[in-house]
N, C-alpha and C positions, 0 to 999 in steps of 0.2 A: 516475473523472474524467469529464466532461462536457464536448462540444466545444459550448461557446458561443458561437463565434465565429459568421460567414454563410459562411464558408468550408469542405471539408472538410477536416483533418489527422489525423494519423498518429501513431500511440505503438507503442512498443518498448520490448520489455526489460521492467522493472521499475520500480516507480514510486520515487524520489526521497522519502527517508523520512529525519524527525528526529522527536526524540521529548524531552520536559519533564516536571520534575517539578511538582507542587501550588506550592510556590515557587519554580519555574522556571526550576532548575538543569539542565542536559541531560543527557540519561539515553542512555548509547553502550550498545548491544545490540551484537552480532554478528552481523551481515545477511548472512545467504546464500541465492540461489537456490534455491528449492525445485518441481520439479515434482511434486510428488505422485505419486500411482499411477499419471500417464497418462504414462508419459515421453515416449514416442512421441507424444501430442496438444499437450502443452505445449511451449513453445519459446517460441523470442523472434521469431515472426514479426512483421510490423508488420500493427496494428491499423487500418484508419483508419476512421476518424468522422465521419458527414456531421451537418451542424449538428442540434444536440439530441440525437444519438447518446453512449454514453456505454459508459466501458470500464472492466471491473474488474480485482482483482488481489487474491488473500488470504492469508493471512497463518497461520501457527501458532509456537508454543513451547510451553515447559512453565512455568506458575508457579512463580517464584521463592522460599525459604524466609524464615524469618521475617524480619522487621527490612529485607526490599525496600522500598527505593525505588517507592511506584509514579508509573506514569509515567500523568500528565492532560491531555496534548494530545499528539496525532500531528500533525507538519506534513507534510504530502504534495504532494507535485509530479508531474509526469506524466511528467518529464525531467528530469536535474540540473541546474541553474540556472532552470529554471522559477521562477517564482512559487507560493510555498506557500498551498496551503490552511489552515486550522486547522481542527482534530476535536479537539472532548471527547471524551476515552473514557479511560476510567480501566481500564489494562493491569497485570498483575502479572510486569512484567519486571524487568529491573535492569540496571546493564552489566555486561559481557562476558554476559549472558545468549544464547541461537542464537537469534534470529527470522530463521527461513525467511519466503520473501515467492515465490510466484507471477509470474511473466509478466504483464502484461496480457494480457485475454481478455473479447472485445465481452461487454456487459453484456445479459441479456437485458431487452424494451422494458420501459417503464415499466407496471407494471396487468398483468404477464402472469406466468401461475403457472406454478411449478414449473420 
């Protein structure tokens, strides 16, 4: 997420996720917090975001077996009742499927490696 505002703000926690199928039935996964290997680095500190700054968050599962649902748009929000974005990306979840989801974690600038 990107603060495009002229203001700075602030994100926490986890970003605010829904998820669709190709005919744009909603596809319920099992979303749990996931820190990965860093326990101790990840957390739900608050992020904030000076205009043009921008904060990530990622994501894992396992791909689901044959005859899944896959899911062709992620709606995403920065906060629950935010305003969703829409992302194409075509996932091979399905529901009750575990997508673990990351913390927000400032995004490194734009054009910078590694």
């Amino acid at each position: 997420t990107t603060n495009t505002s002229t203001e700075a703000c602030v994100v926490i926690g986890t970003p605010d996720l829904a998820f669709a199928s190709a005919d744009g039935n909603s596809v319920y996964p099992e979303v749990a917090v996931w820190t990965g290997f860093a326990q101790d680095i990840l957390g739900e500190e608050p992020i904030t975001l000076a205009p043009g700054e921008s904060a990530m968050s990622q994501s894992t599962w396992r791909g689901s077996g044959a005859g899944a649902v896959t899911v062709a748009q992620v709606y995403v929000a920065p906060w629950e009742g935010a305003r969703r974005s829409i992302v194409n990306e075509p996932l091979d979840f399905e529901t009750g499927s575990l997508l673990e989801v990351t913390p927000w974690t400032a995004a490194p600038p734009a054009g910078s490696v590694g």
